[in-house]
Biopython code that builds the backbone (N, CA, C, O; Angstrom):
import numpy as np
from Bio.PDB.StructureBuilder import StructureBuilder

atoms = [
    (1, "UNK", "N", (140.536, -35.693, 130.672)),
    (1, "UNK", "CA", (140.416, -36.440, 129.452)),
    (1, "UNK", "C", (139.758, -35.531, 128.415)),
    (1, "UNK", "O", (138.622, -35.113, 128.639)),
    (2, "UNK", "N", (140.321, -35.241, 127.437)),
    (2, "UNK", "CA", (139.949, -34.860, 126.236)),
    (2, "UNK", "C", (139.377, -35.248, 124.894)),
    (2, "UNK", "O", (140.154, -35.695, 124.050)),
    (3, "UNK", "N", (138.461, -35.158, 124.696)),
    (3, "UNK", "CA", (138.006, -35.554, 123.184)),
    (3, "UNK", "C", (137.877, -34.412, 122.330)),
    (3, "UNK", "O", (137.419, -33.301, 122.596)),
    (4, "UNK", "N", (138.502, -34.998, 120.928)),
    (4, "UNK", "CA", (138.298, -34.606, 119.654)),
    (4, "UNK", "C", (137.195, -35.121, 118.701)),
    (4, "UNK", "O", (136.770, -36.274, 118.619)),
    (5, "UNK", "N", (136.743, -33.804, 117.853)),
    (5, "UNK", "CA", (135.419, -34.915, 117.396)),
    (5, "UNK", "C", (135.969, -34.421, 115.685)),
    (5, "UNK", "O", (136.209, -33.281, 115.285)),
    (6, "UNK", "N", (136.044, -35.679, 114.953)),
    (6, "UNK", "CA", (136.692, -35.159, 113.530)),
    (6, "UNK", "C", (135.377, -35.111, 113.110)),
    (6, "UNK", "O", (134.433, -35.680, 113.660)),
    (7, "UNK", "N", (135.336, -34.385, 112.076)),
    (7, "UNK", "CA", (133.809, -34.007, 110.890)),
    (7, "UNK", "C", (134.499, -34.493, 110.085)),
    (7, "UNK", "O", (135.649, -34.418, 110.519)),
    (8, "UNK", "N", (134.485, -34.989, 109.085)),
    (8, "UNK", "CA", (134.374, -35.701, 107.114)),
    (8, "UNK", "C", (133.430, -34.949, 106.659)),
    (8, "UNK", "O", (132.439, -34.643, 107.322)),
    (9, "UNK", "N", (133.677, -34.535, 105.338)),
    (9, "UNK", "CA", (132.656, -34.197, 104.686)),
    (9, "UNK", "C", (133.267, -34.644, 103.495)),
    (9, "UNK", "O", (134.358, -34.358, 103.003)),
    (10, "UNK", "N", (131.989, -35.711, 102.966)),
    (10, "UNK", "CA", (131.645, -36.172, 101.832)),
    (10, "UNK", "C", (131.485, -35.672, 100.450)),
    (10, "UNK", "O", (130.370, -35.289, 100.095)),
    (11, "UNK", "N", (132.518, -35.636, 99.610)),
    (11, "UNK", "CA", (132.090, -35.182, 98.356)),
    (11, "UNK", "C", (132.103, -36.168, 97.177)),
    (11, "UNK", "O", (133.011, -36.892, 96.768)),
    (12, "UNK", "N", (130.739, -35.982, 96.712)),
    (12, "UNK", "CA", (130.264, -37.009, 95.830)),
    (12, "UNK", "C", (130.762, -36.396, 94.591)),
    (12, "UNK", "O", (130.823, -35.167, 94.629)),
    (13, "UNK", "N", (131.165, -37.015, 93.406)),
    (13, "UNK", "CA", (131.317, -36.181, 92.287)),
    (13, "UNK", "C", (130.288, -36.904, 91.148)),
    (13, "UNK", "O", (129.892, -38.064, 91.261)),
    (14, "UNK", "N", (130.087, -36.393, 90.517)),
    (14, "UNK", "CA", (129.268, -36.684, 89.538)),
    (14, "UNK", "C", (129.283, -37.802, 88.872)),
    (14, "UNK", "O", (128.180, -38.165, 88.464)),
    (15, "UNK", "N", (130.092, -38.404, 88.651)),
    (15, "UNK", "CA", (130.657, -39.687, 88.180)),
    (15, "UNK", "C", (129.738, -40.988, 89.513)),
    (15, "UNK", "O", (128.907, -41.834, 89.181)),
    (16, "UNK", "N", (130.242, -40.735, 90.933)),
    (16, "UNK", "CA", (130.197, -41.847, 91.742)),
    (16, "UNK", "C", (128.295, -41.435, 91.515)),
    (16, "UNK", "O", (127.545, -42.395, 91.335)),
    (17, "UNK", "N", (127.828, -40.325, 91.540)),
    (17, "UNK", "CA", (126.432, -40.475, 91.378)),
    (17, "UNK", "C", (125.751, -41.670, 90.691)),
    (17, "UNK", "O", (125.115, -42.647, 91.086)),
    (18, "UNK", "N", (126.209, -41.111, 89.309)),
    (18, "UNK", "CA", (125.946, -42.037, 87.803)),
    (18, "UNK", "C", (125.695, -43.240, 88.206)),
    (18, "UNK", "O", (124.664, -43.912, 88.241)),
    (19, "UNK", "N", (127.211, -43.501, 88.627)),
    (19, "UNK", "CA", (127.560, -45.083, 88.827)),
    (19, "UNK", "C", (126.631, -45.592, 89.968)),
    (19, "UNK", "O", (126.187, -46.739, 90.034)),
    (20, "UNK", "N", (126.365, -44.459, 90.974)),
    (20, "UNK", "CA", (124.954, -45.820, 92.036)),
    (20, "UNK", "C", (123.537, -45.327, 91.620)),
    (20, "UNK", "O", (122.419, -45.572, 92.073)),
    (21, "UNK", "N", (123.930, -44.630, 90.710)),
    (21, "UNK", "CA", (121.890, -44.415, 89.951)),
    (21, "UNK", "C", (121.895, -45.467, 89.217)),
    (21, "UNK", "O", (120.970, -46.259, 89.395)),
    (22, "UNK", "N", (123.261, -45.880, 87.856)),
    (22, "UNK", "CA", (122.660, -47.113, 87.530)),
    (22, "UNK", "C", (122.811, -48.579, 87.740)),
    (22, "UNK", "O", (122.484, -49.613, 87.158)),
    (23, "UNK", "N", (123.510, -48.195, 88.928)),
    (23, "UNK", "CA", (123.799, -49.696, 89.840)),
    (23, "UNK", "C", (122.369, -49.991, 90.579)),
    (23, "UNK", "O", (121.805, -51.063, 90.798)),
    (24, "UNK", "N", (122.122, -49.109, 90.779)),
    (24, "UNK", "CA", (120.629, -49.126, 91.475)),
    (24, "UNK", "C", (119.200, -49.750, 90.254)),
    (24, "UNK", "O", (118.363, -50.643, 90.379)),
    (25, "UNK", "N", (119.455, -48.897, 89.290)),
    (25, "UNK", "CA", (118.463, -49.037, 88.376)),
    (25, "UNK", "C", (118.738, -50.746, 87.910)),
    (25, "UNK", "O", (117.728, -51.450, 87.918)),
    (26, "UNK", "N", (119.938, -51.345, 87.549)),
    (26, "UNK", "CA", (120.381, -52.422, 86.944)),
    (26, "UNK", "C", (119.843, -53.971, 88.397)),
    (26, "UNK", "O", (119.404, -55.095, 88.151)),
    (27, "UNK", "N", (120.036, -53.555, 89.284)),
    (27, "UNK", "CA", (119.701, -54.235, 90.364)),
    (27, "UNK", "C", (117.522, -54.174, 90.526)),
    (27, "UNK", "O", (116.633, -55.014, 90.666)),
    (28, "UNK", "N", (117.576, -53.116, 90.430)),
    (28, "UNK", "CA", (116.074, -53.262, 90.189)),
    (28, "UNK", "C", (115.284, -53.858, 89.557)),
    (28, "UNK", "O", (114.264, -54.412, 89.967)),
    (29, "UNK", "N", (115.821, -53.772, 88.156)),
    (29, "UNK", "CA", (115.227, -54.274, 87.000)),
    (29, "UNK", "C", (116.009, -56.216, 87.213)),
    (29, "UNK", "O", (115.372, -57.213, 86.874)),
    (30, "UNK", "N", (116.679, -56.239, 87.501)),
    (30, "UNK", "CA", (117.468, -57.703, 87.879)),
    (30, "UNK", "C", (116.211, -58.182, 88.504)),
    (30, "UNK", "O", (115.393, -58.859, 87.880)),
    (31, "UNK", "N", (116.037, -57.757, 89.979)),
    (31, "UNK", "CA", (114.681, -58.100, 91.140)),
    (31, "UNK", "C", (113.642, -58.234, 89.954)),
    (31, "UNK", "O", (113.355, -59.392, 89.651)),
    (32, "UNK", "N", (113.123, -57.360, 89.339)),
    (32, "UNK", "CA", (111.622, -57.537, 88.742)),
    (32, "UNK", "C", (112.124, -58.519, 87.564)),
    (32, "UNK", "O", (111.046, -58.760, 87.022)),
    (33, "UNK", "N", (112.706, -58.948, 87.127)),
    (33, "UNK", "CA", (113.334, -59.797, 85.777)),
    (33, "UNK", "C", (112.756, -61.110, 86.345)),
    (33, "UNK", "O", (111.834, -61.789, 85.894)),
    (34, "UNK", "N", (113.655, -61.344, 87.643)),
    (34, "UNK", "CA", (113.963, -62.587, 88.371)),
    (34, "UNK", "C", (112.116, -63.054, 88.670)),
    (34, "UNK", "O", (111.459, -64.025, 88.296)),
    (35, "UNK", "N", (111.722, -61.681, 89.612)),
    (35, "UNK", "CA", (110.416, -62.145, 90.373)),
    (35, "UNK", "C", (109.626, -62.274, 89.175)),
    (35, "UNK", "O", (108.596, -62.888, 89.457)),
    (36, "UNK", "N", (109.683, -61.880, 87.668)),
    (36, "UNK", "CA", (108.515, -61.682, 86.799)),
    (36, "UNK", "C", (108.453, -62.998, 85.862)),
    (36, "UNK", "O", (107.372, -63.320, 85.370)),
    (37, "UNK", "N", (109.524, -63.695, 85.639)),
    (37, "UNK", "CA", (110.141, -64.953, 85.025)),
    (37, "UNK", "C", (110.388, -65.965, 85.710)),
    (37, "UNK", "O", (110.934, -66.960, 85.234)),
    (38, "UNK", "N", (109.875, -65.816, 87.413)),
    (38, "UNK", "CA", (110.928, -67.240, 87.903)),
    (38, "UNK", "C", (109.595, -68.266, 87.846)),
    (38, "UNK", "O", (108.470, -67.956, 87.456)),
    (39, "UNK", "N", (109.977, -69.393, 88.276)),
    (39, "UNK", "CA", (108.965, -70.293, 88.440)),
    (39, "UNK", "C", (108.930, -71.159, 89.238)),
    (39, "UNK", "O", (108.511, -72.315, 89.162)),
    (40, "UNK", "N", (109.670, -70.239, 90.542)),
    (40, "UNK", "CA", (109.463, -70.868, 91.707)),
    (40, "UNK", "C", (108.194, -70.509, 92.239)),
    (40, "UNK", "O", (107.809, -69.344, 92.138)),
    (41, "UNK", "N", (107.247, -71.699, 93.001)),
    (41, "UNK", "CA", (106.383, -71.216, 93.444)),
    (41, "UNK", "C", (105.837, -70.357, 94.420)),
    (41, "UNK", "O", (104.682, -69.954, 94.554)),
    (42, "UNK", "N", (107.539, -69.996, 95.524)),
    (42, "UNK", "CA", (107.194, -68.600, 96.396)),
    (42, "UNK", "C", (107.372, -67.817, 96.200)),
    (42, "UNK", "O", (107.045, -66.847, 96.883)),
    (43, "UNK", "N", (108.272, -67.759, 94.685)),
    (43, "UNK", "CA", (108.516, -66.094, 94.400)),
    (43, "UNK", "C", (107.361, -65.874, 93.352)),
    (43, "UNK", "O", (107.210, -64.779, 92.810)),
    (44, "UNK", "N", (106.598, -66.892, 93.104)),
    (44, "UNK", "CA", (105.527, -66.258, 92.205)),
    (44, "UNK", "C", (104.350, -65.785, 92.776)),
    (44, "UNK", "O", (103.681, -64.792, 92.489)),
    (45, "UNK", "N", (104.164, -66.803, 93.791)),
    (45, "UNK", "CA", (102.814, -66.400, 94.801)),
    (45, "UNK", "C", (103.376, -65.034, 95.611)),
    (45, "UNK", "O", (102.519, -64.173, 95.811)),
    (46, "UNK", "N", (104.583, -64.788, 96.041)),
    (46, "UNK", "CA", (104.807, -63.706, 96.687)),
    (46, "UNK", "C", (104.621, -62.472, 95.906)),
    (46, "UNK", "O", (104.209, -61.518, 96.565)),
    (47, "UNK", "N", (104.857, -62.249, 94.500)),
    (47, "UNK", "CA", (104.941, -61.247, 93.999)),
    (47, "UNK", "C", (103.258, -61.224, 92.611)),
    (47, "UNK", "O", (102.794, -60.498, 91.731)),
    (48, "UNK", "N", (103.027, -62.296, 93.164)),
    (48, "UNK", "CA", (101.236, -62.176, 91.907)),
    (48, "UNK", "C", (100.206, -60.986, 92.193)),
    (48, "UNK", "O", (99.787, -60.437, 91.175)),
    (49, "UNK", "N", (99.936, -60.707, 92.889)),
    (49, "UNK", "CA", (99.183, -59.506, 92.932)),
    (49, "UNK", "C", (100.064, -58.396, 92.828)),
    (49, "UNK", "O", (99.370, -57.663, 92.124)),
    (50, "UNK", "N", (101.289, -57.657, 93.077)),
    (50, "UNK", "CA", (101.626, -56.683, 92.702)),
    (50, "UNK", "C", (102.090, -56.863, 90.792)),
    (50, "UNK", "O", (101.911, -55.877, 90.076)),
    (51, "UNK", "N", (102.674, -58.209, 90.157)),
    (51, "UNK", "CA", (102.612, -58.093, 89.089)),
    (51, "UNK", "C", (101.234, -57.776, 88.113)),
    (51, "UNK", "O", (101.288, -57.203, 87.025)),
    (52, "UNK", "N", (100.269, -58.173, 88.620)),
    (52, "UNK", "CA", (99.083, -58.119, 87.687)),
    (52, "UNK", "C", (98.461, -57.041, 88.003)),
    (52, "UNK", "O", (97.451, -56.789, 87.347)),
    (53, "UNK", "N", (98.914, -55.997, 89.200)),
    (53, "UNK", "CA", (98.430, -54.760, 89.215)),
    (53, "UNK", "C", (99.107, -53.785, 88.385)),
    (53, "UNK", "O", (98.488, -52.869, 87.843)),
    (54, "UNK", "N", (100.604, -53.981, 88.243)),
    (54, "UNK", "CA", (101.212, -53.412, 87.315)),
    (54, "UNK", "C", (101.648, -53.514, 85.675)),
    (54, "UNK", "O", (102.351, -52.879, 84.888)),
    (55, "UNK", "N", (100.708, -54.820, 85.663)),
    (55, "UNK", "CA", (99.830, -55.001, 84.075)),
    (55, "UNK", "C", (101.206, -55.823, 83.688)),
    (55, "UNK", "O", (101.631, -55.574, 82.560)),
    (56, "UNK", "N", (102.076, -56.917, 84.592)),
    (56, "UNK", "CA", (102.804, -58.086, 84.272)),
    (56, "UNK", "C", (102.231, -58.745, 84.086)),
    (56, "UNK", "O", (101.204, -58.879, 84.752)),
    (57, "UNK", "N", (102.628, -59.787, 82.783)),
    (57, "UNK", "CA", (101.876, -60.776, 82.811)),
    (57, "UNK", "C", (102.340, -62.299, 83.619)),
    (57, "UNK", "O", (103.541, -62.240, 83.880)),
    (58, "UNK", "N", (102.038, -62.943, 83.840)),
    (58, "UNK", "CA", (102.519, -64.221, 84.106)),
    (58, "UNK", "C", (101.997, -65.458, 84.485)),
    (58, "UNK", "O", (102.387, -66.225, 85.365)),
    (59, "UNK", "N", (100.847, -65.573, 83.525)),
    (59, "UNK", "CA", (100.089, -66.516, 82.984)),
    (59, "UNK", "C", (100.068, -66.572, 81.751)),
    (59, "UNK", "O", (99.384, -67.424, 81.183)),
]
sb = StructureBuilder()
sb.init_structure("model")
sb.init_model(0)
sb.init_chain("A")
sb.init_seg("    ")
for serial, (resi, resn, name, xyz) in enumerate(atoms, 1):
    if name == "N":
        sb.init_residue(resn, " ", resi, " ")
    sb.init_atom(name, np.array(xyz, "f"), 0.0, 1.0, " ", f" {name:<3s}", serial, name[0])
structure = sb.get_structure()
């Protein structure tokens, strides 16, 4: 019995970069939007001490 082992090699081009740096960045800022504005009471108690360390307000 024989096995073959294929390698891929991945080439990213500059473009697909872009596009998951600011898919990434847009999703981030979404999370802190959501956790910094919501007014549910577990996503506020979950995230109150890291907002008011990072000088959010939300009071």
């Amino acid at each position: 019995m024989s096995s073959t082992v294929f390698t891929q090699t991945a080439t990213h081009s500059r473009g697909n970069r872009l596009l998951v740096t600011f898919g990434s960045i847009l999703m981030g800022l979404s999370l802190v939007y959501f956790a910094g504005f919501s007014h549910l009471d577990l996503v506020h108690n979950a995230a109150h001490d890291t907002r008011h360390s990072s000088g959010f307000p939300c009071h």
